[in-house]
VEXGU-633354 format. One record per residue (C-alpha): residue number from 1; z, y, x. Coordinates in Angstrom, 3 decimals. Example, Ala and Ser with C-alpha at 12.3 -4.5 7.8 and 13.67 -1.06 7.14 Angstrom:
# residues 2
 num        z        y        x
   1    7.800   -4.500   12.300
   2    7.140   -1.060   13.670
***
This chain:
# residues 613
 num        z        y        x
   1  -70.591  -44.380  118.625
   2  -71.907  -40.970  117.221
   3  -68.947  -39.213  118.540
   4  -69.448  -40.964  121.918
   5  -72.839  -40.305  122.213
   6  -72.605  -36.375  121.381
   7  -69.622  -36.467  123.915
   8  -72.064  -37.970  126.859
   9  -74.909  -35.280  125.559
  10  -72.495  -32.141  126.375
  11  -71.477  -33.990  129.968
  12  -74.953  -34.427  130.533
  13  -75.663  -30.886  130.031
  14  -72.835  -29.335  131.720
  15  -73.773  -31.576  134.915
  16  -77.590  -30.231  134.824
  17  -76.108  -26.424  134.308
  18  -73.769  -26.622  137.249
  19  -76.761  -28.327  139.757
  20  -77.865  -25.673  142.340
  21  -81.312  -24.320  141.167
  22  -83.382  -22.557  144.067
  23  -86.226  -21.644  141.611
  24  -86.101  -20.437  138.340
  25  -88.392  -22.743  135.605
  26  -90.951  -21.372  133.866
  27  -89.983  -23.620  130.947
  28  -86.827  -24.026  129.359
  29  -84.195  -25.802  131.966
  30  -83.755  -28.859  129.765
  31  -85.213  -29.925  126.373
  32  -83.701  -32.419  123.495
  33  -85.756  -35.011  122.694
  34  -84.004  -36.520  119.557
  35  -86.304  -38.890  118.260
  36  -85.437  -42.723  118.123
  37  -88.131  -44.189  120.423
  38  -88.893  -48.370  119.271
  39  -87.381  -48.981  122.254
  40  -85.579  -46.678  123.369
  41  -82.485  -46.447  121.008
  42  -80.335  -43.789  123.391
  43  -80.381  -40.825  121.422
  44  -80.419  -37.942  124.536
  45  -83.028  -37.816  127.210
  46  -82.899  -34.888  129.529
  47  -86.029  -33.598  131.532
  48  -85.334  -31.021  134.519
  49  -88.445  -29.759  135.301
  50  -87.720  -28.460  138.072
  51  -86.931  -31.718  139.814
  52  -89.520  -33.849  137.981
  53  -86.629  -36.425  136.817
  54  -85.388  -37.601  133.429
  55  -81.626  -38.082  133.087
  56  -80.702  -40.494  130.442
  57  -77.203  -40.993  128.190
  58  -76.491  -44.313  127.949
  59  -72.642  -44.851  126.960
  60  -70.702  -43.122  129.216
  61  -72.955  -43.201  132.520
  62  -75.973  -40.854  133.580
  63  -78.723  -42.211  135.141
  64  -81.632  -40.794  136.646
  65  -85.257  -42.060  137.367
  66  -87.939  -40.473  138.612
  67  -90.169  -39.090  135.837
  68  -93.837  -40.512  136.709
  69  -96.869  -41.765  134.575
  70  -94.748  -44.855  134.062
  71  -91.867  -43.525  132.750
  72  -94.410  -41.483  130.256
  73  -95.796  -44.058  128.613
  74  -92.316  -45.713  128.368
  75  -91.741  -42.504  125.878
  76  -94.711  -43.534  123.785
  77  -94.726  -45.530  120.517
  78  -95.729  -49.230  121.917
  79  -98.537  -51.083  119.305
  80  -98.347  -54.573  120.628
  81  -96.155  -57.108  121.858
  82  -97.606  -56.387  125.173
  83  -97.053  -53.340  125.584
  84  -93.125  -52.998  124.066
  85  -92.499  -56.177  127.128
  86  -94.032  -54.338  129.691
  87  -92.573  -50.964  128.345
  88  -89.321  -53.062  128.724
  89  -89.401  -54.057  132.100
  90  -90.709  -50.540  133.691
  91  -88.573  -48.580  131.350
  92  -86.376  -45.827  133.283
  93  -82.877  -47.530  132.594
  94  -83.870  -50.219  134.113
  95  -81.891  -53.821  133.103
  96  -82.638  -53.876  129.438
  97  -84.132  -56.067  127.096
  98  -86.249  -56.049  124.319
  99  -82.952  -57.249  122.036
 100  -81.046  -53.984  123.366
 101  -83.889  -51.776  121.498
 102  -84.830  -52.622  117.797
 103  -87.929  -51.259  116.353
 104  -88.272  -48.408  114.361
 105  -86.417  -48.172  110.996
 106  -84.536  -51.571  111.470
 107  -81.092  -51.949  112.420
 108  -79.760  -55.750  113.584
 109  -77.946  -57.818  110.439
 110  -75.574  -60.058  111.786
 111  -75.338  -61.473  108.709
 112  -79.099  -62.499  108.689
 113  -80.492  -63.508  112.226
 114  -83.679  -65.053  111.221
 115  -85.245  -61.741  109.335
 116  -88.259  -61.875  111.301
 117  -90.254  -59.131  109.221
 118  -90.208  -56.638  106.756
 119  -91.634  -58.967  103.792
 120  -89.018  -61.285  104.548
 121  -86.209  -58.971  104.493
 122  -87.828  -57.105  101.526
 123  -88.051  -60.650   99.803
 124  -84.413  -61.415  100.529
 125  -82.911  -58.091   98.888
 126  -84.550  -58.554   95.831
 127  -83.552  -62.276   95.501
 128  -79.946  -61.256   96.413
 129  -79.827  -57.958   94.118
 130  -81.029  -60.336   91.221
 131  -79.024  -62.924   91.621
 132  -75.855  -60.294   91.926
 133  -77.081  -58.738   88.722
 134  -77.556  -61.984   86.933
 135  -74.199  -63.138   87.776
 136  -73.057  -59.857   86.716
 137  -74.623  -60.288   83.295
 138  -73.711  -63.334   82.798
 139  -69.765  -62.979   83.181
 140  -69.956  -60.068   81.274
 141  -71.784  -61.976   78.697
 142  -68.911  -64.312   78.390
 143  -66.598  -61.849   78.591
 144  -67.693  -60.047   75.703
 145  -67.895  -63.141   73.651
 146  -64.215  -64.292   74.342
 147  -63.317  -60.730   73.869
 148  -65.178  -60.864   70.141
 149  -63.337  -63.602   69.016
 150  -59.876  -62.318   70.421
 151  -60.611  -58.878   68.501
 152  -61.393  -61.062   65.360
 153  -58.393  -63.127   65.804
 154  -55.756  -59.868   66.064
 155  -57.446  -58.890   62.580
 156  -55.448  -61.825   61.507
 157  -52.690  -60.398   63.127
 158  -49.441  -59.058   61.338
 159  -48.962  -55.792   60.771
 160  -52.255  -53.242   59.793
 161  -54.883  -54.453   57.591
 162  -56.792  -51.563   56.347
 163  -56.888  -52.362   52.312
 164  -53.024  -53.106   52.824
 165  -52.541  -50.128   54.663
 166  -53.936  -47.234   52.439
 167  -52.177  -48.953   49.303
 168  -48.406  -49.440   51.187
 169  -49.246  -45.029   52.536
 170  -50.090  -43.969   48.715
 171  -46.770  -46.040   47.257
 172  -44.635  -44.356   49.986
 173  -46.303  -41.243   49.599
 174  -45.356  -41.424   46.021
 175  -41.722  -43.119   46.403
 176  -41.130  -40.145   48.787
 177  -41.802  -37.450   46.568
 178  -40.384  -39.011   43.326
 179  -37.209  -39.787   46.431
 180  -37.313  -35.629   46.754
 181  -37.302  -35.218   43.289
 182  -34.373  -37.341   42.337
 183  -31.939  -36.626   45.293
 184  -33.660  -38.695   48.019
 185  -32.561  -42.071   46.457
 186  -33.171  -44.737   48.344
 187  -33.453  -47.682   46.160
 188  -37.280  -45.854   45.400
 189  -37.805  -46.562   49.118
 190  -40.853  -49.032   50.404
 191  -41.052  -50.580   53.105
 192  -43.438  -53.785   54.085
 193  -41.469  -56.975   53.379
 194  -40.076  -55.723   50.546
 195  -38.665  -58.093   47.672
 196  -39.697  -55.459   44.878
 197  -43.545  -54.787   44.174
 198  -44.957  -52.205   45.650
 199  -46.285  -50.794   42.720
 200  -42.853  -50.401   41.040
 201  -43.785  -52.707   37.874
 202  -42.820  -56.276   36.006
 203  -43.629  -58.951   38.437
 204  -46.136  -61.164   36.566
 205  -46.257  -64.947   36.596
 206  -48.795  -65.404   38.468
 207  -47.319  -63.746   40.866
 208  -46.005  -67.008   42.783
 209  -49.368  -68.524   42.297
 210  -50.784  -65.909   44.793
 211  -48.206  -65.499   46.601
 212  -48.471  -69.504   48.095
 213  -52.368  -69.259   48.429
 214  -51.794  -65.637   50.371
 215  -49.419  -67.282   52.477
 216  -51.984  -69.945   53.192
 217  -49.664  -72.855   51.707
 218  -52.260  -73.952   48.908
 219  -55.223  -75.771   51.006
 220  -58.248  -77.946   50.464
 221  -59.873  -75.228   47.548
 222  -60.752  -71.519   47.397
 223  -60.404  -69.375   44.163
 224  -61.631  -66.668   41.695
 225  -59.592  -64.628   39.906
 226  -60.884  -63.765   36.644
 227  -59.888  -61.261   34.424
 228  -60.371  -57.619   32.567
 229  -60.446  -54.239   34.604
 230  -56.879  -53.237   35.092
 231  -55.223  -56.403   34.462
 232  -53.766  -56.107   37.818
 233  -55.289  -58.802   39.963
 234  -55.941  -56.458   43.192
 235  -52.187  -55.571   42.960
 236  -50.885  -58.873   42.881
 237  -53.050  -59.703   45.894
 238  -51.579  -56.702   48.113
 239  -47.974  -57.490   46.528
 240  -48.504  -61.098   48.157
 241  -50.050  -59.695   51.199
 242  -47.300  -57.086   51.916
 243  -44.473  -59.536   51.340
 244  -46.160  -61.153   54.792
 245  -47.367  -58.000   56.260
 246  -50.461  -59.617   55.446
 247  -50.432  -61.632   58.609
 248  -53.309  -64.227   58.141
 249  -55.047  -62.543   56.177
 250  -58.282  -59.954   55.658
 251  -59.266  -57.835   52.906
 252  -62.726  -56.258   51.803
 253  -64.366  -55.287   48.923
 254  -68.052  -55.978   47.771
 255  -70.346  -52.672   47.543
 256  -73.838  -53.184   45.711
 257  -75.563  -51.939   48.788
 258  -75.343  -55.191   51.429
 259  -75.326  -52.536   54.040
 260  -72.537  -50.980   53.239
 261  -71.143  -54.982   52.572
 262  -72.230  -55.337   56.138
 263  -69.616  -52.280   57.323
 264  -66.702  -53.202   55.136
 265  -67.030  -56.828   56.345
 266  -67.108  -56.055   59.689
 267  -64.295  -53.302   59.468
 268  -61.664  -55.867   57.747
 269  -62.646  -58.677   60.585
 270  -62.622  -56.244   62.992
 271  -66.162  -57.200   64.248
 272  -69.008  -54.093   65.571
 273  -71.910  -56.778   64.977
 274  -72.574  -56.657   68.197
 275  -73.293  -52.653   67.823
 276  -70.809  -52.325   70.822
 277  -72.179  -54.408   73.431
 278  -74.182  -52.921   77.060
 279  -76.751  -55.567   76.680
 280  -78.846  -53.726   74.282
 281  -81.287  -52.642   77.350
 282  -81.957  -56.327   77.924
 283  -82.155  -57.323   74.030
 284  -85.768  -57.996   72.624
 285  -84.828  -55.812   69.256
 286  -81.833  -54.678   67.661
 287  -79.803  -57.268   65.695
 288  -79.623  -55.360   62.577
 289  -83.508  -55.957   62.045
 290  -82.870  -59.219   60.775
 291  -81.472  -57.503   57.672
 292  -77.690  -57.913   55.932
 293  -77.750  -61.434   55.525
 294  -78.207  -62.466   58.525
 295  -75.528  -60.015   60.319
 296  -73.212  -61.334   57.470
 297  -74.338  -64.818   58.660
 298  -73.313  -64.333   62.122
 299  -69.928  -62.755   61.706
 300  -69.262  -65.876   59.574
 301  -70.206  -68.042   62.449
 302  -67.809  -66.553   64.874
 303  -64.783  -66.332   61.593
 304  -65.723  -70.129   61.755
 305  -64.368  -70.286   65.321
 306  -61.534  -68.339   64.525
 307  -60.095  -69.948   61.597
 308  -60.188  -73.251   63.582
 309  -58.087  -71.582   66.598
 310  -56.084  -70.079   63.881
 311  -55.554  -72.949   62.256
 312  -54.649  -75.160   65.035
 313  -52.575  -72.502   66.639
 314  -50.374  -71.806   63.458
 315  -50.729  -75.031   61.320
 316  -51.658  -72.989   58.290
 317  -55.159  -71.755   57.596
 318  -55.828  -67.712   57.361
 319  -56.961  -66.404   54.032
 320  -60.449  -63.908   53.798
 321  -60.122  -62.271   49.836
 322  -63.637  -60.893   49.087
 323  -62.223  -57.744   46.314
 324  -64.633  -57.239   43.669
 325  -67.625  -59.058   43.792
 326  -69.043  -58.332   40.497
 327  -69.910  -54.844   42.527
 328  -73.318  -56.863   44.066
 329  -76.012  -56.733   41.748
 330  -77.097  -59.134   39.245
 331  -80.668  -60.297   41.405
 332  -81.721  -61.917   43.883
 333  -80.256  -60.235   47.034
 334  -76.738  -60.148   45.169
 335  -76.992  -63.756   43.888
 336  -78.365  -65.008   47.508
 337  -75.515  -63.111   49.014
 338  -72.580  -64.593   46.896
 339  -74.127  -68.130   47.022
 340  -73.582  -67.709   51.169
 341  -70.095  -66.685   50.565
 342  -69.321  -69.861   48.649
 343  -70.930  -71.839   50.807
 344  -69.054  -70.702   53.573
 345  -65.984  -71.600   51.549
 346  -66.767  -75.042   49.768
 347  -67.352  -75.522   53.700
 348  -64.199  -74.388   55.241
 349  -62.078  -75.368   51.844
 350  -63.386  -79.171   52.487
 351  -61.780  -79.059   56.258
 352  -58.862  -76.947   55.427
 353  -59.282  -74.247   58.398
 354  -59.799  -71.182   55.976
 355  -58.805  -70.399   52.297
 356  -60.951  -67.488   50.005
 357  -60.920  -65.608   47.645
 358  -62.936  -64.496   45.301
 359  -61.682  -61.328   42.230
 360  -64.137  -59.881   39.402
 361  -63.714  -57.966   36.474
 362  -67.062  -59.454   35.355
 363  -68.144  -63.012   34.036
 364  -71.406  -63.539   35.569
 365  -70.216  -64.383   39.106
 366  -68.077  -67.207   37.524
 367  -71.064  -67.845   35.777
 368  -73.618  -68.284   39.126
 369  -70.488  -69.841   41.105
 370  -69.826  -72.591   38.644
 371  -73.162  -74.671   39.254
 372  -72.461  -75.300   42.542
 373  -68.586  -75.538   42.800
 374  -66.641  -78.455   43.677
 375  -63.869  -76.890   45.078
 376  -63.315  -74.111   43.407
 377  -60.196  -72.932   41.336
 378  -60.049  -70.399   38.858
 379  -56.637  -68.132   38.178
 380  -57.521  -65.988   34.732
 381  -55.495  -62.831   34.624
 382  -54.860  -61.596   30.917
 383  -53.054  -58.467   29.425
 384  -49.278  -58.470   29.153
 385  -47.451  -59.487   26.076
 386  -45.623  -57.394   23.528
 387  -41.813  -58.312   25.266
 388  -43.535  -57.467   28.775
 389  -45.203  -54.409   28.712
 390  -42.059  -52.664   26.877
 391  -40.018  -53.863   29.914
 392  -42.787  -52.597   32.503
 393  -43.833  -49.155   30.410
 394  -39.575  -48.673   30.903
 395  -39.206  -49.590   34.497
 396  -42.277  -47.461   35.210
 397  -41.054  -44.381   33.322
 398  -37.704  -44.841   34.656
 399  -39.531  -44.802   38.563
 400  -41.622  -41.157   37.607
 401  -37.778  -39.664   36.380
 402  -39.294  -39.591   32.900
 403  -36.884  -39.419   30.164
 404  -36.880  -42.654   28.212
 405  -38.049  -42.769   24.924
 406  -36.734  -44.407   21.901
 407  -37.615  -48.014   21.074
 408  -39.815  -47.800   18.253
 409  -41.403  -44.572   20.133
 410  -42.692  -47.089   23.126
 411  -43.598  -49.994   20.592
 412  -45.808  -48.172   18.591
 413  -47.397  -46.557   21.680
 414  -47.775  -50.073   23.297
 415  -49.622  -51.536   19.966
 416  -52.017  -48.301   20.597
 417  -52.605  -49.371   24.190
 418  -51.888  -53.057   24.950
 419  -50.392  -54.562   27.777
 420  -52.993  -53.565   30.530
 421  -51.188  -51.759   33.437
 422  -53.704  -49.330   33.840
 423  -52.823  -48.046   30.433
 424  -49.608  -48.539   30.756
 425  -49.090  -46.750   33.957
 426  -50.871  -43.340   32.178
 427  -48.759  -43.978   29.178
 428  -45.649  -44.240   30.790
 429  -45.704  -41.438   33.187
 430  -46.749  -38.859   30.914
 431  -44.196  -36.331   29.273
 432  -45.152  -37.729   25.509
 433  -46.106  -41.674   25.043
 434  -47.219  -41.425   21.752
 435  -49.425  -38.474   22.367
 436  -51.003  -40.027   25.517
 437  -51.831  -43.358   24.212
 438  -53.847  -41.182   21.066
 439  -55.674  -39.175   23.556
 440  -56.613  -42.395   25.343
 441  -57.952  -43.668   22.415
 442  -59.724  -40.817   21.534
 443  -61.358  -40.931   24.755
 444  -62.359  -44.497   24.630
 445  -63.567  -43.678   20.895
 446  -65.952  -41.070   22.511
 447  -67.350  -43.239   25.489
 448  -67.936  -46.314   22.773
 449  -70.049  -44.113   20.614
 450  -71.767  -42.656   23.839
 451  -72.614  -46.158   24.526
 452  -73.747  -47.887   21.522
 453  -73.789  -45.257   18.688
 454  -76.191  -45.561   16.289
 455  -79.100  -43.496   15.237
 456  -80.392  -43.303   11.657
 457  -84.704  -42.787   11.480
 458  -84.459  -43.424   15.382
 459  -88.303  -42.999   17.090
 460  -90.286  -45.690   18.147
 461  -89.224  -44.485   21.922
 462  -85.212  -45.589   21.557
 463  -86.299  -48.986   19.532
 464  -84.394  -51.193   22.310
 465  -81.693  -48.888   22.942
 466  -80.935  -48.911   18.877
 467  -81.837  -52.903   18.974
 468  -78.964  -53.428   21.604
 469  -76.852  -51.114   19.491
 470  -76.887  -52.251   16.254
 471  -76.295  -55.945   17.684
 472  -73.326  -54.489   19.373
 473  -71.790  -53.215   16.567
 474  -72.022  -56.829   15.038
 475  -70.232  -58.044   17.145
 476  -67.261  -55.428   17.335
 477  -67.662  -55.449   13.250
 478  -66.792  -59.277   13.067
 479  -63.849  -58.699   15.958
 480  -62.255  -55.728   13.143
 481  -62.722  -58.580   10.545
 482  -60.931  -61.406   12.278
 483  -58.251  -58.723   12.969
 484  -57.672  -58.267   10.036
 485  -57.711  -61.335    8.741
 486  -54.988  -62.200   11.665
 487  -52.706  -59.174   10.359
 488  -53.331  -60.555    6.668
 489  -52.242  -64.001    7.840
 490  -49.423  -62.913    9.841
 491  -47.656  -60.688    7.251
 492  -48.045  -63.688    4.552
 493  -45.868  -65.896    7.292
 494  -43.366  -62.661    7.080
 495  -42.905  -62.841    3.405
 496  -42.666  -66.153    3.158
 497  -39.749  -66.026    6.394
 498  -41.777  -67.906    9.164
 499  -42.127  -65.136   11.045
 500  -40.289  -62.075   12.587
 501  -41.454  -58.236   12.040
 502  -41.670  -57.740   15.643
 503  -44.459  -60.981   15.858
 504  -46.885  -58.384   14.585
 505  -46.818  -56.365   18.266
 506  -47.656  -59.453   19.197
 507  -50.714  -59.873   18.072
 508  -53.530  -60.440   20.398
 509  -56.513  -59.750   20.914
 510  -59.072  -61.895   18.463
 511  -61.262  -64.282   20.272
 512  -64.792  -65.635   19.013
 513  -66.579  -68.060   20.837
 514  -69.517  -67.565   23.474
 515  -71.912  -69.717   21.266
 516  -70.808  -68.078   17.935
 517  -71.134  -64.436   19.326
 518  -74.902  -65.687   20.344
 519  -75.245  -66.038   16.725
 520  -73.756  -62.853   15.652
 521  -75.520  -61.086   17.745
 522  -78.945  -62.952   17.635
 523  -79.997  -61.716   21.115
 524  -77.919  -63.378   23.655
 525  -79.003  -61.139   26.857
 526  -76.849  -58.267   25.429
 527  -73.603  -59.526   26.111
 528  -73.866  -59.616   30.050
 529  -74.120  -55.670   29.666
 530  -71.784  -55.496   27.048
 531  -69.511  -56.857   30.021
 532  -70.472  -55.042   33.036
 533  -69.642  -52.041   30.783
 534  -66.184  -53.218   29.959
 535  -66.782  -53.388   26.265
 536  -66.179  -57.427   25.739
 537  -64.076  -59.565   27.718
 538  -65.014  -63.554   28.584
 539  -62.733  -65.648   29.939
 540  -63.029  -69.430   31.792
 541  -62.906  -70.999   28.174
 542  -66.268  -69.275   27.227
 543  -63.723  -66.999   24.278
 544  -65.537  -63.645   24.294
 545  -62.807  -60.961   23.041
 546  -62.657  -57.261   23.247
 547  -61.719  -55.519   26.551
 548  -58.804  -53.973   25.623
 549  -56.526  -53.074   22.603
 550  -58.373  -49.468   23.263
 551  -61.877  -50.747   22.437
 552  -60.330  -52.555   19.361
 553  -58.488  -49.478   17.884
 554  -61.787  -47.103   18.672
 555  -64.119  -50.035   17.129
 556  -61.478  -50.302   13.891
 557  -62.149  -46.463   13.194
 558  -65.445  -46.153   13.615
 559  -65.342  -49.419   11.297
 560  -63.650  -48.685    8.611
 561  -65.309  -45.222    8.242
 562  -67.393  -44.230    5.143
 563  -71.195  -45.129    5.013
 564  -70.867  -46.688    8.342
 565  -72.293  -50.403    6.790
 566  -75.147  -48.311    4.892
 567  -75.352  -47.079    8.317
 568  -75.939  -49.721   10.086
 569  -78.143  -51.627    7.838
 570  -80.710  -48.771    7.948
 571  -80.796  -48.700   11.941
 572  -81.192  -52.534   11.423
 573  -84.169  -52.067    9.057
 574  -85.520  -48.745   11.197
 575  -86.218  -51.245   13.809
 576  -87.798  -53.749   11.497
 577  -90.539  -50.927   10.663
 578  -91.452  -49.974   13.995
 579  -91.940  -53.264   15.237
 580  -94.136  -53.938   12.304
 581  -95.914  -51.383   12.897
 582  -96.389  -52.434   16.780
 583  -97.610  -55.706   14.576
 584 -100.347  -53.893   13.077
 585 -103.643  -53.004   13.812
 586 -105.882  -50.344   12.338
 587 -109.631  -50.908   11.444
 588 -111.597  -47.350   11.994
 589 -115.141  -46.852    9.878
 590 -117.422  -44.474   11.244
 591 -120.559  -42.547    9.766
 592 -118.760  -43.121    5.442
 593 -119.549  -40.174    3.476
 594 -117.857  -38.987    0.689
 595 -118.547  -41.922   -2.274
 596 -119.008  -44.197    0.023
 597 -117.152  -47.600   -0.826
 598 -115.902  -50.030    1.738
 599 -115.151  -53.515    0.790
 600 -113.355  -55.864    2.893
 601 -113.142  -60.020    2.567
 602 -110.684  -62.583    3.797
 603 -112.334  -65.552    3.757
 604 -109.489  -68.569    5.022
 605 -112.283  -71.447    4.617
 606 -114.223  -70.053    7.241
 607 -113.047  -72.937    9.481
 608 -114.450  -75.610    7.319
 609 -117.757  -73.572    7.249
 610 -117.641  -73.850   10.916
 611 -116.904  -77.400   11.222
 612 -119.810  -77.902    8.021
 613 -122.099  -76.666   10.100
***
């Protein structure tokens, strides 16, 4: 229409040029007026002066009227209805209607023939740019909440899990380079799926225990593993999970901070916490104000939906392990927050669409979990005997291209040590075993005494620190005794032919009672940090023993050293004497000169004078 109309402007103006002019205008020969009249909606009117006409482009026709008084107030903006119908009918062009002009700044909707004013059509665009943008929101709100649970459900997924992942990259990382070292051999190659443990070491026996609740074959309860730092309970759990490529299962571990909880959560479920939605501009506040908990709460909710389309999808429920949880802290905020997780699992345990579990090096979780399980299965994860940890120290030293040691060499290294794999794995690898396992108890010797050493003529200001030291040492003291007294009995059985030489690297570790260490001790509260620091060990049976053969050896010499008895019965009366002396109070006399005498009475009938009177 535009190009039409511009074409019908330059024909127009090329007929007026070529017209035979007898005078010359004083104004110029035609003028443009481009403004959109109300009613006139042809965009080129022509005036020859000269002539007194107006030549109008309409389409592809001229016309021309006669340009009188009429015709100029047909130019003029009509107010009324009046005046645009009788504009209409004495308008120039003659045989239009009021339909054929629309009034200023509308154009005609076919799609919406009764707009009758500018209210109404104003009223009508918001109602329809609302509704679009509700509609809008809406199936993007669903969207993102399918697209939530799909994200959550891949998590689940074989293949990457991001514990699984860093642990598989640091044992082929190592394979690789011991691979290089040894003429690229390939039987010290990894990959996922992989009979052989990962970490190149004795498989244990409860090995196949974790290995069908992993798989998700053991339903109807959830689980804690329980056991000493370094026993190996994390590696048994990635073992399981990479035998599967840890499809249907997740993997996080607690953090003190719930915050940071929050992060690892969401990383192992794969889950932003909403962080990643376009609807923040329309939220009332951010979700995170509601603190950890609650986030933790809601992830849960939508896991909930998950494991039952898991669950019903693959007739097997996943698995969520929850790494460490004596990491949360011993109040309120890490008590609430472990009481949810079990919740959550006595829950999903009773319907059989999810399986946890729960690992600590620490008895106190065991210890809140306890009162309120009915479900709940504990696995307790101990050193390794004598027979297994010479079979693991060889297999490991024979992995690092170590040359192997003699027999006696690696027993008497292993009865410095023990059978926990941490120690073993340092032990093994290193050039001498002997040498390393001293040096490791050296160090532990030096962190114990860090710990709990004692102090003689201690001030006032360290009472409690002394107090939980001297009651410490107690306790290790009567552990030294019973060992002994095992090593006594145990070489008597020798003599007498009931036992082998060998039964003496045997040994383990001696065990007292929860309620008799109580007594030993006489202050019960200590042994929860005795614990957490890794210096006692308590099992499910309530047997307290020490952590590891380490502690036992660096307790034994500290022991059996000179004075250390006359030692620690003057800490234990140094502490008597200042809290006496927090007992008593001191009576100040003012204004007594020299020869003055002060005499004081303790009258105990002073009661019955009372009542006398």
């Amino acid at each position: 229409m535009l190009r039409q109309t511009s074409r019908t402007a330059r024909s127009a103006v090329r007929l007026l040029a070529d017209s035979k002019v007898s005078q010359k205008p004083t104004r110029p020969y035609a003028r443009f007026l481009h403004e959109r009249h109300p009613l006139l909606n042809s965009p080129l009117v022509l005036q020859n002066p000269i002539s007194d006409t107006l030549t109008f482009a309409s389409g592809s026709q001229l016309r021309t009227r006669p340009f009188t008084s009429t015709s100029r107030n047909s130019l003029r903006h009509p107010r009324s209805g009046d005046q645009r119908r009788a504009a209409v009918r004495n308008h120039p062009l003659g045989g239009t209607t009021e339909d054929d002009f629309p009034r200023k700044g509308r154009k005609a909707n076919p799609f919406l023939p009764f707009q009758t004013s500018s209210f109404v059509d104003a009223f009508v665009t918001t109602i329809v740019g609302v509704g679009i943008i509700f509609a809008a929101g809406t199936a993007y709100l669903e969207w993102y909440k399918w697209k939530v649970l799909v994200k959550m459900e891949d998590a689940f997924g074989p293949g990457y899990d991001p514990a699984l992942e860093l642990a598989v990259h640091s044992a082929n990382s190592k394979s690789r380079r011991e691979g290089e070292r040894d003429g690229n051999r390939p039987d010290l190659e990894l990959e996922i799926g992989d009979p052989e443990p990962w970490t190149q070491h004795l498989r244990r026996k409860e090995q196949d225990v974790i290995d069908l609740i992993v798989k998700g074959e053991e339903t109807g309860h959830y689980y804690v593993l329980l056991g000493a730092k370094g026993t190996g309970k994390t590696t048994m759990i990635l073992d399981a999970m990479a035998s599967i490529q840890a499809e249907g299962t997740a993997m996080c571990d607690a953090h003190p901070n719930l915050e940071v909880f929050r992060l690892r959560l969401g990383k192992a479920l794969n889950y932003e916490f909403n962080e990643d939605t376009q609807t923040s501009l329309f939220q009332r506040r951010d979700p995170r104000e509601a603190g950890p908990s609650l986030d933790i709460e809601r992830a849960l909710n939508k896991l909930e939906k998950v494991a039952l389309r898991y669950s019903r999808k693959h007739g097997r429920p996943p698995v969520l392990i929850i790494n460490n949880v004596h990491y949360f802290n011993n109040d309120d905020d890490g008590r609430d927050m472990l009481l949810q997780l079990q919740q959550r699992a006595e829950a999903w345990a009773a319907s059989g669409i999810m399986t946890m579990v729960f690992s600590t090096d620490d008895f106190w979780p065991f210890f809140i979990m306890r009162r309120n399980a009915s479900r709940m299965h504990v696995l307790s994860v101990y050193d390794l005997d004598g027979k297994e940890a010479i079979q693991a120290s060889s297999r490991m030293r024979r992995s690092s291209n170590r040359e192997m040691e003699s027999l006696e060499a690696v027993r008497e290294a292993i009865s410095i040590v023990g059978g926990r794999l941490s120690y073993l794995s340092r032990v093994a690898t290193a050039r001498d075993m002997l040498e390393m396992a001293n040096h490791l108890k050296t160090v532990e010797k030096g962190w114990l005494l860090s710990r709990i050493g004692l102090i003689r003529d201690c001030d006032d200001d360290v009472m409690d620190e002394q107090k939980w030291s001297s009651c410490s040492w107690l306790l290790l003291q009567e552990f030294v005794k019973r060992r002994r007294a095992q090593e006594e009995e145990l070489r008597e059985k020798i003599k007498v032919g009931e036992a082998e030489q060998s039964a003496l690297d045997d040994l383990p570790l001696p065990a007292i009672s929860y309620h008799e260490c109580r007594q030993i001790m006489t202050r019960a509260d200590f042994m929860e940090e005795l614990d957490r620091l890794n210096i006692i060990n308590i099992d499910i049976d309530h047997n307290v023993r020490p952590d590891s053969f380490l502690i036992l050896h660096a307790a034994q010499e500290v022991v059996e050293e000179d004075g250390f008895e006359e030692k620690l019965e003057s800490v234990r009366d140094r502490i008597d004497e200042i809290e006496s002396l927090h007992r008593t109070r001191e009576l100040t006399f003012k204004d007594v000169d020299k020869g003055d005498r002060i005499r004081l009475t303790v009258d105990k009938g002073g009661a019955r004078l009372i009542e006398g009177s």
